[in-house]
SEROSE-460235 format. One record per residue (C-alpha): y, z negated, x; residue in one letter. Coordinates in Angstrom, 1 decimal. Layout:
<lumbas>
<<Y Z X> 'A'>
...
</lumbas>
This chain:
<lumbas>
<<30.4 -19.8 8.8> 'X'>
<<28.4 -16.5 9.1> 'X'>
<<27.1 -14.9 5.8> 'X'>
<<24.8 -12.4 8.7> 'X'>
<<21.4 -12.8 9.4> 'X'>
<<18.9 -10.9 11.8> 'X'>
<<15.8 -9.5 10.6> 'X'>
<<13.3 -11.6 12.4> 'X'>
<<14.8 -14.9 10.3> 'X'>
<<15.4 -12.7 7.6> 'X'>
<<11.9 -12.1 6.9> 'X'>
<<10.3 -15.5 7.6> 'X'>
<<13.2 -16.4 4.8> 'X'>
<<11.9 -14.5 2.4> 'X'>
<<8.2 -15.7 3.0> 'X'>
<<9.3 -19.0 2.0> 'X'>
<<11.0 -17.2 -1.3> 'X'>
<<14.1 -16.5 -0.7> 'X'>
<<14.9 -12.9 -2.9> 'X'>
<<16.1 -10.1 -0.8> 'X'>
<<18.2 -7.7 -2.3> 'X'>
<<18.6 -3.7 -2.1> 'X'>
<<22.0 -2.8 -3.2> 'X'>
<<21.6 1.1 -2.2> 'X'>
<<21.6 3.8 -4.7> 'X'>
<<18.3 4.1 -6.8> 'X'>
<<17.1 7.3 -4.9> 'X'>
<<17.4 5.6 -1.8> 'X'>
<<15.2 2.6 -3.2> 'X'>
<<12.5 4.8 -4.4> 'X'>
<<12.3 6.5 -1.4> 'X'>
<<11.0 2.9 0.4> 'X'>
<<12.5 -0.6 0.5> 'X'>
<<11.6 -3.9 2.3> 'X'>
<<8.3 -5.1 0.1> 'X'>
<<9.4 -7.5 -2.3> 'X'>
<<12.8 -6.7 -3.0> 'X'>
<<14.7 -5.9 -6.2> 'X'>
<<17.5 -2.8 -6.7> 'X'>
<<21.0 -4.0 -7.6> 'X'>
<<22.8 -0.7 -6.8> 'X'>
<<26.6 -0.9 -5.7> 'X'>
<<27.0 3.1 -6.5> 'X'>
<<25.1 5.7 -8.5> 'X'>
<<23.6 8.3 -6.3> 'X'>
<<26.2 10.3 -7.9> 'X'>
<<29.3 7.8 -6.8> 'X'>
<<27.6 8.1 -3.1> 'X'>
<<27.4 11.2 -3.2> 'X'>
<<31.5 11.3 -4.5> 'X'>
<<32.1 8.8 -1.6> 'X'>
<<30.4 10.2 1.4> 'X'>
<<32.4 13.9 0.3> 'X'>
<<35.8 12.1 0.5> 'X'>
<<34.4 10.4 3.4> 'X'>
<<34.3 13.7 5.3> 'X'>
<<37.2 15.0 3.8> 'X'>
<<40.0 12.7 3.7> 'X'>
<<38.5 9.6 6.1> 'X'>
<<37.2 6.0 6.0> 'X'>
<<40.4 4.4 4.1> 'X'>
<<40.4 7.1 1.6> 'X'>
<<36.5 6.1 0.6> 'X'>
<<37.2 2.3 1.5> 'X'>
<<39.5 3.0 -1.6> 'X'>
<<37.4 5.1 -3.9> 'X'>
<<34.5 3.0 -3.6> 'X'>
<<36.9 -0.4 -4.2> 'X'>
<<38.0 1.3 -7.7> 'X'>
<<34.3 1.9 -8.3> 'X'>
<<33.0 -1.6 -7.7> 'X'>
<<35.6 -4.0 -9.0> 'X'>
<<35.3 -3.2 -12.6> 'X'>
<<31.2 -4.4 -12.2> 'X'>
<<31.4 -7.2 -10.0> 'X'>
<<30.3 -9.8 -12.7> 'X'>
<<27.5 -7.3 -13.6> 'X'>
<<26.1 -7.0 -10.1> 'X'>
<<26.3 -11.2 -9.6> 'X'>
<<24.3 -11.5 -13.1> 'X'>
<<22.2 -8.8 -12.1> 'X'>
<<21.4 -10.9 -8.9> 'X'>
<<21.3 -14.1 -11.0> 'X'>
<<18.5 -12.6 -13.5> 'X'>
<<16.2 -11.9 -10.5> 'X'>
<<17.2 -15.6 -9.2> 'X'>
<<15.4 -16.8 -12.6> 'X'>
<<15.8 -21.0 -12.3> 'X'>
<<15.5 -21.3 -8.6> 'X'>
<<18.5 -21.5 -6.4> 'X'>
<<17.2 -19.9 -3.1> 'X'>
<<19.0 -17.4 -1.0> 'X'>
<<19.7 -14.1 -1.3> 'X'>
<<19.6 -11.5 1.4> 'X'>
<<21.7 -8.4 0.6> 'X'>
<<20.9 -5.2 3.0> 'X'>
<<22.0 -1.2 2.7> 'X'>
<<20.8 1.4 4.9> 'X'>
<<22.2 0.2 8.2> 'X'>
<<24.3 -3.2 7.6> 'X'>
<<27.4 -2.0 6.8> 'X'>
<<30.2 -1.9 3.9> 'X'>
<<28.1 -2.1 0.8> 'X'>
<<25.9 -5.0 1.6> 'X'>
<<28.9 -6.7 2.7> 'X'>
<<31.0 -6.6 0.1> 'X'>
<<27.9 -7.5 -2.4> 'X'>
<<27.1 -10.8 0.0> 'X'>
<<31.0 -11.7 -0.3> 'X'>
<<30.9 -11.6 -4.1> 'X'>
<<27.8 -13.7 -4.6> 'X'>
<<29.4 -16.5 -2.0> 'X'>
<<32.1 -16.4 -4.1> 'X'>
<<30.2 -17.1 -7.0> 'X'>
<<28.6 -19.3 -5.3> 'X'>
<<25.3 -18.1 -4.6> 'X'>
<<24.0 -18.8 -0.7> 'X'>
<<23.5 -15.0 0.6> 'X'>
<<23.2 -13.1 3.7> 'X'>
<<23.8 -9.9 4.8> 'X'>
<<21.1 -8.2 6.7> 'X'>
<<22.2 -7.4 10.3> 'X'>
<<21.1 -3.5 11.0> 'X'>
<<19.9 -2.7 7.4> 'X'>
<<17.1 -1.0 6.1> 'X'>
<<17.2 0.9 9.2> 'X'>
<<16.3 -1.9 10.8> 'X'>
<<13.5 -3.0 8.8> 'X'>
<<12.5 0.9 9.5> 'X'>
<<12.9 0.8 13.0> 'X'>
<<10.0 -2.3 13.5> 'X'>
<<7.7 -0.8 10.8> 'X'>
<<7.9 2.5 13.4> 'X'>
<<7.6 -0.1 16.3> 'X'>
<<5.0 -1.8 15.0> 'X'>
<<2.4 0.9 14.6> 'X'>
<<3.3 2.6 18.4> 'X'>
<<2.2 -0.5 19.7> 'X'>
<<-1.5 -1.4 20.2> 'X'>
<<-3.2 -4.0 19.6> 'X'>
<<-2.9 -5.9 16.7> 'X'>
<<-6.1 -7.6 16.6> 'X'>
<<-9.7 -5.8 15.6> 'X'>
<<-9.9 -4.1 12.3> 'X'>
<<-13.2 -4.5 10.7> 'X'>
<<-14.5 -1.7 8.1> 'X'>
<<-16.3 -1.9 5.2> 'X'>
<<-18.0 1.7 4.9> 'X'>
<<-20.7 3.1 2.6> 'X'>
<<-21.2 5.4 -0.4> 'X'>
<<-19.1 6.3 -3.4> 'X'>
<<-19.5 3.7 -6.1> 'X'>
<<-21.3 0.6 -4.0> 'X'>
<<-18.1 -1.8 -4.5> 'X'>
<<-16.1 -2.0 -1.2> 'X'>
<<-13.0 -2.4 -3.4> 'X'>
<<-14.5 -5.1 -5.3> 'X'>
<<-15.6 -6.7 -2.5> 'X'>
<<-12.6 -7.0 -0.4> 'X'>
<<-11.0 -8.3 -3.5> 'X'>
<<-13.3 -11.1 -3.8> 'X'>
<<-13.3 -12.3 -0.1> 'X'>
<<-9.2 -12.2 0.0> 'X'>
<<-9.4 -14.5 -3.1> 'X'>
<<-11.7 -16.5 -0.6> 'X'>
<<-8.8 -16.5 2.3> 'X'>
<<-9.9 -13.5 4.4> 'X'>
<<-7.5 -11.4 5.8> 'X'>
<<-8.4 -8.2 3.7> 'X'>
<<-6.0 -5.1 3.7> 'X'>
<<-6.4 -3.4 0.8> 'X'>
<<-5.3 0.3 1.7> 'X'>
<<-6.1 1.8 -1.8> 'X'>
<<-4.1 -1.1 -3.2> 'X'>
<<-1.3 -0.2 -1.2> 'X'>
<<-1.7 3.3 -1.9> 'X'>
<<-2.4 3.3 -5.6> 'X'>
<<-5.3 5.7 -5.2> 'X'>
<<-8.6 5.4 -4.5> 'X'>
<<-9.2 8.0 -2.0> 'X'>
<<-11.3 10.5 -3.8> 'X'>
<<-11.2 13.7 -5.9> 'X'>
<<-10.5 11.4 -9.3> 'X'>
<<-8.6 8.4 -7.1> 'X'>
<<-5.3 8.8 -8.6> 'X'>
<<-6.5 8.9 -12.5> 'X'>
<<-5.1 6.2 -14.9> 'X'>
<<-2.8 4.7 -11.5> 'X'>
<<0.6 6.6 -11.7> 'X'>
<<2.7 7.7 -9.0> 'X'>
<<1.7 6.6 -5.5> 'X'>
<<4.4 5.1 -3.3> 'X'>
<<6.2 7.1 -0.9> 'X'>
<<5.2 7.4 2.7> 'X'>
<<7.6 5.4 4.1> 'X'>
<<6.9 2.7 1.6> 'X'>
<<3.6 2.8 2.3> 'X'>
<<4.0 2.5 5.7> 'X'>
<<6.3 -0.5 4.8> 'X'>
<<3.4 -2.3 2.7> 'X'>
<<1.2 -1.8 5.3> 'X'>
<<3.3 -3.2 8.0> 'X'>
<<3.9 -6.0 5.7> 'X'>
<<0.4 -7.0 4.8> 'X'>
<<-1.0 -6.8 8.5> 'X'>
<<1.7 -9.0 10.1> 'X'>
<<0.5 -11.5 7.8> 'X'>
<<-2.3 -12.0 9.1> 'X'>
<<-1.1 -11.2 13.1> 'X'>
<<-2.5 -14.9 13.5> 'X'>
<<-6.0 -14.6 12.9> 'X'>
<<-6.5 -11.7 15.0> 'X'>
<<-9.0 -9.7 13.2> 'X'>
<<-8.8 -7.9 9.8> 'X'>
<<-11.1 -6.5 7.3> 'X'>
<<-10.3 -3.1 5.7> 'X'>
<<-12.1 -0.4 3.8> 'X'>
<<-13.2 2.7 5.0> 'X'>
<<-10.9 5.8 4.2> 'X'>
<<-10.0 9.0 5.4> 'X'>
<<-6.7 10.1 7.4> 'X'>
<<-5.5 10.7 3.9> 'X'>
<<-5.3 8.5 1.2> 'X'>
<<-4.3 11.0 -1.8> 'X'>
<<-0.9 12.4 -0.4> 'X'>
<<-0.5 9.5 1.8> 'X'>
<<-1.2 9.5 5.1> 'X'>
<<-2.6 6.6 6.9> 'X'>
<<-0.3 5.9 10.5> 'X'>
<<-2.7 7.6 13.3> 'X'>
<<-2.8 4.1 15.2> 'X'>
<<-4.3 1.9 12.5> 'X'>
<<-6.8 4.9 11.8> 'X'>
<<-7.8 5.2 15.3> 'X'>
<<-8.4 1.4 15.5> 'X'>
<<-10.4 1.3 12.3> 'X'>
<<-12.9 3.5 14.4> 'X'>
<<-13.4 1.3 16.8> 'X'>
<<-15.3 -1.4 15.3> 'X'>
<<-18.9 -1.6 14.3> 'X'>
<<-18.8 -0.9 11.1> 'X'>
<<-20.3 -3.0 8.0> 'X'>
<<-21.9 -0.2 6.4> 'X'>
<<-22.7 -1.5 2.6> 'X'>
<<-25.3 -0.1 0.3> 'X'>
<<-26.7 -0.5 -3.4> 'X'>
<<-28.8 1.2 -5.6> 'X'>
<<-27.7 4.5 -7.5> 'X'>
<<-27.8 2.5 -10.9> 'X'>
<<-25.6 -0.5 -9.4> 'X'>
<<-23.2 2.5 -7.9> 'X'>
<<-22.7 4.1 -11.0> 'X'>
<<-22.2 0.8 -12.8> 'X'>
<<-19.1 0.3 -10.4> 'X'>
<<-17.7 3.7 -10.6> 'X'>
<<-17.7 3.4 -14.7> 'X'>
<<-16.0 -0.2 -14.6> 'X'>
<<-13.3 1.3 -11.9> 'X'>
<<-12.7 4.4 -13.5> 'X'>
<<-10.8 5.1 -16.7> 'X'>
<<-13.5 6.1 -18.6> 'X'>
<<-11.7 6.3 -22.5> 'X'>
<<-11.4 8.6 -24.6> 'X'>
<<-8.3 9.0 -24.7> 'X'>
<<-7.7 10.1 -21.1> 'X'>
<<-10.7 12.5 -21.4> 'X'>
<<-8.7 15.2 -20.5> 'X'>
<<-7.4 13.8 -17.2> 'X'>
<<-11.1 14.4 -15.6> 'X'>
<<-11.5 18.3 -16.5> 'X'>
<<-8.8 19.6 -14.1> 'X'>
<<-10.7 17.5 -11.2> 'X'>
<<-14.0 19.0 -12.0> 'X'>
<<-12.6 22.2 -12.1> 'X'>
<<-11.6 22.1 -9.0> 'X'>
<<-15.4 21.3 -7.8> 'X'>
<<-16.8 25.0 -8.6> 'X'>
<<-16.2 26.4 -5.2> 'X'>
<<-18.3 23.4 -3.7> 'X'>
<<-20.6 23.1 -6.7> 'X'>
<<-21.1 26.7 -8.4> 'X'>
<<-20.0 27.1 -12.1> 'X'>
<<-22.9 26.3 -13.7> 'X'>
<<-23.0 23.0 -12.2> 'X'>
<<-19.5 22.4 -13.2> 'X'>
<<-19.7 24.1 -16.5> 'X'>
<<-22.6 21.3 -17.4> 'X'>
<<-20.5 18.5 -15.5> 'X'>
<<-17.7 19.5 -17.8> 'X'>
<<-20.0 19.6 -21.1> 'X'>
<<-21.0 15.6 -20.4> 'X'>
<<-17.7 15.3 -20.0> 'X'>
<<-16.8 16.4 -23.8> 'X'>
<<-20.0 14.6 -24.5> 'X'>
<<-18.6 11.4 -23.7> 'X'>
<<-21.4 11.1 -21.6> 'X'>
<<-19.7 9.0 -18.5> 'X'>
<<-23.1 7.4 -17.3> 'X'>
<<-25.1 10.9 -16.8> 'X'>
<<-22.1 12.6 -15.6> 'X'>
<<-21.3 10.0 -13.2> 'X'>
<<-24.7 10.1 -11.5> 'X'>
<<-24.2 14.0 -11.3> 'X'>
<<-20.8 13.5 -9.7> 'X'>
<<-22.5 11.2 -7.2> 'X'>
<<-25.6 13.4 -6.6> 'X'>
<<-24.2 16.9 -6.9> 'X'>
<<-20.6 16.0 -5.5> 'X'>
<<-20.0 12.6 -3.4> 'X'>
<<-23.4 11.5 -1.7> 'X'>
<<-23.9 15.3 0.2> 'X'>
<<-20.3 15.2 0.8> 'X'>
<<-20.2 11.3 2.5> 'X'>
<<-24.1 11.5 3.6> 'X'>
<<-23.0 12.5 7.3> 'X'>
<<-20.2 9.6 7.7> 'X'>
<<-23.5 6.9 8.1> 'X'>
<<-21.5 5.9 11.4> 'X'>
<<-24.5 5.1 14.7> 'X'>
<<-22.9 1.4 14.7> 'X'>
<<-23.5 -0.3 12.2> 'X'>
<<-24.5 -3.8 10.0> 'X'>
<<-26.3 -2.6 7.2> 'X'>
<<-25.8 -5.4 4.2> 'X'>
<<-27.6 -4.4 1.1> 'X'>
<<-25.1 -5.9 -2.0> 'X'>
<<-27.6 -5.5 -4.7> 'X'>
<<-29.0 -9.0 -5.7> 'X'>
<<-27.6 -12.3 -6.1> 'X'>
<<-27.1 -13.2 -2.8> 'X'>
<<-24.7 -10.1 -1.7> 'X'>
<<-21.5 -11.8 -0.8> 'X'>
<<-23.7 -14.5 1.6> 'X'>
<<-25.0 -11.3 3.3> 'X'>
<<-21.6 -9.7 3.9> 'X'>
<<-20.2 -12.6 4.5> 'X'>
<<-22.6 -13.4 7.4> 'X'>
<<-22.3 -9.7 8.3> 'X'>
<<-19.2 -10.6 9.1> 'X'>
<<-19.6 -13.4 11.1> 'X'>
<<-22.3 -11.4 13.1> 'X'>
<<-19.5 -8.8 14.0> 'X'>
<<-17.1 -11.1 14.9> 'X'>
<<-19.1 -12.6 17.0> 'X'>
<<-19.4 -10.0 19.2> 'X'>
<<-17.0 -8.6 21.4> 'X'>
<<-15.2 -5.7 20.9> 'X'>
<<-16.5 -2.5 20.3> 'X'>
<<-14.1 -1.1 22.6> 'X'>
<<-15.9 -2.8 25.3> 'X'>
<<-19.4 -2.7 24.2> 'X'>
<<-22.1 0.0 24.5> 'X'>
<<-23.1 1.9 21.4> 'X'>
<<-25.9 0.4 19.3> 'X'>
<<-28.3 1.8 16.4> 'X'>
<<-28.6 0.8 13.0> 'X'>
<<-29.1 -3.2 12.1> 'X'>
<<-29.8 -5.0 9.6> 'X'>
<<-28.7 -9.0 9.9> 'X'>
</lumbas>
């Protein structure tokens, strides 16, 4: 029987659970990984290193060696290691390296040794890589709706709430782990690599490949460091856009409930003001920065939003647009036949440019 399995079935597999498994050295994980699977490293990045040097010096059978001396002492550690991230549930394991070769074999040998129904991924990481690069050269994957509007009036939220409702929402900050402003990365930690990025992306749009439409938030071509793929940006300008508006109070409301607004990460916000004086003046800043050791958040978040973000976003009011006012109780009905309104509609792509509505 063949312990192999191609990508394709692979990855329907593991959509029905089954635990895929990245046995390549930690750099190499954190660099990117298939979404959704766990590190059980056969080598150090150090014993890779050691193994790809003999590799080139001395030839395959001399590494085939070195590597077997390396591995067989923590056999039993890498099958519990695999049976910890199994939990209770006996479902199979798919065991990949970079391109299909020695390392995830050996790794899918021991666990059906021990018993454990495993796979080894035909092609590798590189072949996950290889359709992720596909995937965005190729055009169309249905339309991409866009929430726009100004700083603070809840896209975030919003998408949230309508993917807990079953719309196909892709959540690029999510992905990202920023929020795509001057103060977008505070309180988050480290954002993903681009690779992996492009990886979660991929991931979460061929999800929803069936229902031919998707609904994203409006960003830039850069998402903190990351940069979003040129082909899902260009389609995101494509659509009329669901352009989303609430009152100052209600914006600055948001912003203080998304932000990390404590005390004890005060200090995180003065280096991103700083950087403001060229755009702002030093005055401006200087009393920006004094609410800030204030603990005034509510006054200098209004400043930030009428000194800083709403001059700086004013001009992206896009000339097609839905205009859905979210202020009220009856916000989420609007957008929600907003959206309805657009998709009713063909394609911007093939329509003529129209002005400002409001449904």
């Amino acid at each position: 029987m063949s312990l192999t399995i191609d990508l394709h079935k692979a990855l329907a597999r593991r959509d029905q659970g089954a635990l895929f498994v990245d046995v390549r050295t930690p750099a190499e994980f954190a660099e990117a990984t298939i979404p959704g699977a766990v590190n059980v490293p056969i080598f150090s990045d150090e014993e890779r290193a050691r193994v790809g040097t003999l590799y080139k010096q001395q030839g395959k059978e001399a590494a085939r060696k070195l590597g077997v001396e390396l591995v067989s002492p923590r056999i039993p550690a890498l099958i519990e290691q695999v049976e910890r991230a199994l939990g209770a549930q006996r479902r199979l394991v798919v065991v990949f390296c970079w391109r299909g070769g020695m390392r995830s074999k050996a790794v899918t040998s021991f666990l059906d040794l021990a018993g454990i129904p495993a796979r080894q991924l035909l092609g590798g990481h590189k072949a996950f890589r290889g359709q992720v690069l596909e995937f965005f050269e190729r055009e169309p994957w249905g339309r991409v709706l866009v929430l726009r509007g100004m700083t603070g009036v809840g896209k975030t939220k919003q998408l949230k709430r309508l993917a807990a409702q079953g719309y196909p929402v892709v959540d690029l900050e999510g992905l990202a782990n920023h929020r795509g402003s001057a103060f977008g990365a505070l309180g988050l930690g480290v954002q993903p690599r681009q690779k992996m990025f492009e990886a979660l992306l991929f991931d979460e749009l061929r999800r929803h490949l069936d229902r031919g439409w998707v609904l994203t938030e409006g960003e830039s071509r850069y998402i903190g460091r990351l940069l979003v793929p040129p082909s899902f940006f260009a389609a995101m300008q494509q659509e009329t856009s669901l352009w989303v508006d609430v009152s100052l109070e209600g914006r600055v409301r948001n912003i203080l409930e998304d932000y990390p607004a404590k005390e004890e990460l005060r200090e995180l916000f003065v280096n991103p003001i700083r950087n403001l004086k060229e755009r702002l003046g030093a005055e401006r800043v200087e009393a920006m920065l004094a609410l800030l050791q204030e603990g005034n958040w509510q006054e200098l978040v209004r400043e930030l939003m009428e000194g800083y973000y709403d001059p700086l976003y004013r001009h992206t009011l896009p000339e097609r647009r839905i205009e859905v006012c979210l202020d009220g109780p009856e916000a989420e009905l609007r957008l929600k036949e907003a959206i309805e309104a657009l998709l009713s509609r063909q394609p911007c792509a093939m329509a003529a440019p129209e002005a400002g509505t409001t449904p």
